[in-house]
C-alpha positions in Angstrom: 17.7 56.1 -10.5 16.6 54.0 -13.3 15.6 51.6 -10.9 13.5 53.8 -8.8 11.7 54.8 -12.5 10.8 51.0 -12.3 13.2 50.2 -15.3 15.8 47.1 -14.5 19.0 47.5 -16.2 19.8 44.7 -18.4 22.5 43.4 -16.0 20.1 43.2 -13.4 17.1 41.6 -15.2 19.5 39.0 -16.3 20.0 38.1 -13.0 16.5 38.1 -12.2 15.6 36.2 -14.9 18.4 33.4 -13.7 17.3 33.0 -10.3 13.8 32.5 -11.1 15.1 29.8 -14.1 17.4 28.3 -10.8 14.1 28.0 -9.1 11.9 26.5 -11.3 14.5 23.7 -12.3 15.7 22.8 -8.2 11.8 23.1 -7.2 9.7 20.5 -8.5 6.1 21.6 -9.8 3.5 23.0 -7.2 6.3 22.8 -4.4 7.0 26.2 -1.9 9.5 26.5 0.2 6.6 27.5 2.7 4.6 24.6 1.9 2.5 23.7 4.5 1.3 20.1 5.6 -2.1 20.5 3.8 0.3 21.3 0.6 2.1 18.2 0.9 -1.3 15.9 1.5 -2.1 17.3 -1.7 0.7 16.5 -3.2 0.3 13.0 -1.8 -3.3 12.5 -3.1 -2.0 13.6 -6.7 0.3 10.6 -6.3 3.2 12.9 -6.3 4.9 11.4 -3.4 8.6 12.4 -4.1 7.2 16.2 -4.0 5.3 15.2 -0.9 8.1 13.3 0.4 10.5 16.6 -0.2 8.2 18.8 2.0 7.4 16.6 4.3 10.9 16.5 5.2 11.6 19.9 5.3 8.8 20.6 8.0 10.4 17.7 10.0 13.6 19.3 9.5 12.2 22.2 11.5 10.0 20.2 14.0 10.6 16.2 13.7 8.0 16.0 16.7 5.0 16.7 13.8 3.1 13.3 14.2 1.3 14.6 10.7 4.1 15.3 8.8 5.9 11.9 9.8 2.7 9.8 9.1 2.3 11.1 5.8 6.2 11.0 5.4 5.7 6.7 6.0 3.1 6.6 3.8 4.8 8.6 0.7 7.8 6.0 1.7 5.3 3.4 1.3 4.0 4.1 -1.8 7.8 4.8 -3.5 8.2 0.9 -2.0 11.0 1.8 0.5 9.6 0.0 4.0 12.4 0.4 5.7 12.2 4.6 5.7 8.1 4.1 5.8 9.1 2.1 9.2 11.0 4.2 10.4 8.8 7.4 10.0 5.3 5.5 11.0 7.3 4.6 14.3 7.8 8.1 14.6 4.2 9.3 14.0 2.7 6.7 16.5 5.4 7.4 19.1 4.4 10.7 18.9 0.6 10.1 18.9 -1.1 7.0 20.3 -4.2 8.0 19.7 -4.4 7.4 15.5 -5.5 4.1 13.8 -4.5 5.2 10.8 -1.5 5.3 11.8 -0.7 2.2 13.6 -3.0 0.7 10.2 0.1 1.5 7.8 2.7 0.8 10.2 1.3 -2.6 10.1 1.1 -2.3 6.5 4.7 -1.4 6.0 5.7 -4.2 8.6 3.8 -7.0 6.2 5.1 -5.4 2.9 8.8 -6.2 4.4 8.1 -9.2 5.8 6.6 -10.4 2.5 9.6 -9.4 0.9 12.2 -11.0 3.6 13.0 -14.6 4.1 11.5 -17.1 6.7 13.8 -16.3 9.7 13.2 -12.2 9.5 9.3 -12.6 8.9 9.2 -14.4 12.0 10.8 -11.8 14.1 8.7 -8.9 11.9 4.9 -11.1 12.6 4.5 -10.1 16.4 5.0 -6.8 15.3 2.6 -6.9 12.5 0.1 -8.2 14.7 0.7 -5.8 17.3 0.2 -2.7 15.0 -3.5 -4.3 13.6 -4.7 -4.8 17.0 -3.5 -1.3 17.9 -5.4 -0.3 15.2 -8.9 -2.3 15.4 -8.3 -1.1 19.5 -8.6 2.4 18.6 -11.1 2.1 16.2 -13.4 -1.1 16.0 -15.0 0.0 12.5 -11.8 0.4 10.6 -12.8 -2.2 8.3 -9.0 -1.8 6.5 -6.9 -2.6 9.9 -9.8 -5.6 10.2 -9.1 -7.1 7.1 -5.4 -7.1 7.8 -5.6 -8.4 11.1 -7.8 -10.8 9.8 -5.2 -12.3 7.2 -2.4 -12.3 9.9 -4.8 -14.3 11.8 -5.6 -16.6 9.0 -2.2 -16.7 7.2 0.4 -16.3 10.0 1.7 -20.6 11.6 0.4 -20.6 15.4 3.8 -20.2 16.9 4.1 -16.7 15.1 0.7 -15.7 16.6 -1.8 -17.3 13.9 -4.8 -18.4 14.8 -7.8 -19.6 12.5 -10.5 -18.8 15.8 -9.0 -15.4 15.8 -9.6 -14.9 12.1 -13.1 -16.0 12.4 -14.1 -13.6 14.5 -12.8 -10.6 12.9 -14.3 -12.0 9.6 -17.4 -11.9 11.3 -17.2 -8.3 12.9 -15.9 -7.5 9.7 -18.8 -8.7 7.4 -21.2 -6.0 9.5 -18.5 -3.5 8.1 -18.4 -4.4 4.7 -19.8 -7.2 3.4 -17.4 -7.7 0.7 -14.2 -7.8 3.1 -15.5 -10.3 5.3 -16.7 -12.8 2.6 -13.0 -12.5 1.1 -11.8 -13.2 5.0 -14.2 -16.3 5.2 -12.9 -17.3 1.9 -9.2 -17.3 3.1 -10.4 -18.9 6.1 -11.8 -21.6 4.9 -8.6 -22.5 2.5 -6.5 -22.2 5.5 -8.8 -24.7 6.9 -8.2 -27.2 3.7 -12.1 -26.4 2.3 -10.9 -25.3 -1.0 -14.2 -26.1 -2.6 -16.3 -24.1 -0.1 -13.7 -21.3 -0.3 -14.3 -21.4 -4.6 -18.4 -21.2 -3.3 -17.7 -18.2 -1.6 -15.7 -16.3 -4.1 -18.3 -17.5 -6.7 -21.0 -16.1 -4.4 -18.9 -12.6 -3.8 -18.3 -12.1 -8.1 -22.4 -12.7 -8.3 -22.8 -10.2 -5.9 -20.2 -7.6 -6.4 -18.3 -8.6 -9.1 -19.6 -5.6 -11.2 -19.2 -3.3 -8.3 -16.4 -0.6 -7.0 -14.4 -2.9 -5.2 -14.6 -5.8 -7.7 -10.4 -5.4 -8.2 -9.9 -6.5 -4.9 -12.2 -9.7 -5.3 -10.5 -10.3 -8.6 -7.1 -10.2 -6.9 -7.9 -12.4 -4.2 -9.9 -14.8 -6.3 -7.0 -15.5 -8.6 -4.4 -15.4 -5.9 -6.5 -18.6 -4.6 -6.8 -20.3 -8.1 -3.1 -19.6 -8.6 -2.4 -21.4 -4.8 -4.7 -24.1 -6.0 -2.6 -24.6 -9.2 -6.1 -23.8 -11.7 -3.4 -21.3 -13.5 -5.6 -20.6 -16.4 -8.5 -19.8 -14.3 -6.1 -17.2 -12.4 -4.9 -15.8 -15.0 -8.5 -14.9 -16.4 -9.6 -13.7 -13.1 -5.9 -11.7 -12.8 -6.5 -10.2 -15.9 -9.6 -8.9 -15.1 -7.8 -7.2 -11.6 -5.7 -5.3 -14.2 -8.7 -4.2 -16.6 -10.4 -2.9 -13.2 -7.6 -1.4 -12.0 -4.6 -0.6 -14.1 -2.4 1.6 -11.9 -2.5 -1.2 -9.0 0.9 -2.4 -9.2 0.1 -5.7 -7.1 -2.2 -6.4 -9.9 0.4 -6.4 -12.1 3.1 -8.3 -9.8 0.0 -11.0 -9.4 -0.9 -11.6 -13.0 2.9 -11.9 -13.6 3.4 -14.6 -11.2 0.3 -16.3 -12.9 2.3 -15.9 -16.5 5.3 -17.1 -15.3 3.4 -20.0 -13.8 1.8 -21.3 -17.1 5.4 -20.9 -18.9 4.3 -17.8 -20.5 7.7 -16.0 -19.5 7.6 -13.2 -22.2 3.4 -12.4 -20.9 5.2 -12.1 -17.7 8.0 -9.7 -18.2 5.5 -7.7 -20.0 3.5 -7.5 -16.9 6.8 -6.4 -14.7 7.5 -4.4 -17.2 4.7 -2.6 -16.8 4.9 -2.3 -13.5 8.7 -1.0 -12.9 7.2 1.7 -16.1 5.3 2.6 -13.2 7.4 2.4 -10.3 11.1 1.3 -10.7 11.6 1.1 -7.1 8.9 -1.2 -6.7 9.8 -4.5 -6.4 7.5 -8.2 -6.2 7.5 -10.0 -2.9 9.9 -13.2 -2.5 8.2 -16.4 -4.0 8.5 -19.1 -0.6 
C-alpha cells in the first residue's frame, strides 16, 4: 500500500538506486540502449568513436545488412587505428551498397593505412585493391576531390608493376586542380618529385604556402611540404615546416608521427619521443607507419 501512496520502502529504493548506479557505470556517457544510427554519427563527430563503435555494433547485432551502420562502424575502426576491423566492416558497407563514394573512399583509405604499415610483399598484394577502391570512388562521383587526391598519389607513388602510373597521376591532378586548387598543386608537386624535378616540385610548394599558406587547409600543405624536404634530406627545413603542421593542427596525429620522423632524423631522439608521446597521449592504439 505504501507503494501505491507513491512512497518506496527503503529496501526497494535501494535497489532502485543500484540499478540506476549499474547503469550509468556499464553505459558510457550519451549512450541508449535504443540509440539510433543518427545517435551514433553523433557520437562519431564528437570524436567519441569507442561509444560510436559500441552502438554501432549493437544495431548490426540486430540487422548486419545496415550499409550505414557498417560504414560508420569502418570509419570509428579507422580512426581507433585498427584497419583490419575498419576493412572488414567498409567491405561490408559497400557489398551492401554500390552506390556510395564515401564509402569505397575510406575503404581505400583503410587499404593504404595497412599497406603503409605492412612490409614490401603484403603492400603489393593490398595496391590493386587500393586502386580499385579510389576508382570506384572517383566513378561514382567525379567531384569527390578526397577519393581524387588519393587516387592521385597511388598513381604517383605506387612502381608500374603495382598499377602506378605518372600519366595517370597527371590527369587526376589536373581534374583535380578545377576541384580545389590546393589539392591539385600538392598532386603536381608530388608528381613532379616522382619525376626527379625536385626543384620545380620546391617551386610549386613555395607557390602553394604564398597562396594558401595562411588559409584553412594550410596543415595539409605544411605536411606535405615537409614530408618532401624530409625525402630530400633538407631536415631542418622539414622540421620547421613539420612544426608548423602541428601549430595548425594539434590533434592531427600524422602531424605528430611526421615531425617525429623529422626529430629522429636530425638525431634529436628525446624531441622525437616527445612527439610520439604526444601522440600515443592521444591515441595509444595508434601506431606510425613502417620506415622502408
Amino acid at each position: 500500500m505504501e507503494a501505491m501512496s507513491g512512497k518506496t520502502p527503503g529496501r526497494a529504493r535501494g535497489v532502485c538506486v543500484a540499478l540506476l548506479i549499474a547503469m550509468s557505470v556499464s553505459a558510457p556517457f550519451g549512450l541508449r540502449a535504443d540509440a539510433t544510427l543518427p545517435d551514433a554519427v553523433r557520437l562519431f563527430e564528437r570524436q567519441q568513436y569507442d561509444d560510436a563503435k559500441t552502438v554501432l555494433e549493437q544495431r548490426i547485432s540486430k540487422n548486419p545488412a545496415d550499409a550505414g551502420a557498417q560504414y560508420f562502424l569502418g570509419r570509428a575502426y579507422f580512426m581507433l587505428c585498427d584497419y583490419e576491423r575498419a576493412i572488414e566492416h567498409l567491405n561490408r558497407a559497400v557489398n551492401l551498397d554500390k552506390t556510395q563514394p564515401d564509402y569505397y573512399f575510406w575503404l581505400g583509405r583503410a587499404y593504404g593505412e595497412k599497406a603503409q604499415r605492412s612490409g614490401l610483399l603484403k603492400q603489393a598484394v593490398l595496391a590493386n585493391k587500393i586502386r580499385s577502391a579510389f576508382e570506384r570512388a572517383v566513378v561514382l562521383d567525379s567531384a569527390h576531390a578526397e577519393a581524387r587526391t588519393g587516387l592521385g598519389n597511388f598513381y604517383a607513388q605506387a612502381p608500374g608493376f603495382m598499377g602506378g602510373s605518372l600519366d595517370a597521376a597527371a590527369e587526376q591532378a589536373q581534374a583535380l586542380t578545377l576541384l580545389d586548387p590546393l589539392k591539385g598543386g600538392l598532386l603536381s608537386a608530388r608528381i613532379l618529385e616522382e619525376q626527379k624535378d625536385p626543384v620545380a616540385a620546391e617551386a610549386t610548394y613555395k607557390e602553394l604556402e604564398k597562396r594558401y599558406g595562411n588559409l584553412p587547409g594550410a596543415s595539409r600543405l605544411y605536411g606535405a611540404y615537409g614530408k618532401f624536404l624530409l625525402r630530400q634530406r633538407r631536415i631542418d627545413d622539414a622540421i620547421a615546416k613539420l612544426e608548423k603542421q602541428v601549430t595548425l593542427e594539434p590533434s592531427k596525429l600524422s602531424a605528430h608521427f611526421n615531425l617525429a620522423a623529422a626529430f629522429e632524423a636530425a638525431g634529436r631522439s628525446r624531441d622525437a619521443a616527445d612527439e610520439y608521446a604526444k601522440a600515443a597521449k592521444m591515441n595509444p592504439t595508434c601506431k606510425p607507419p613502417k620506415k622502408h
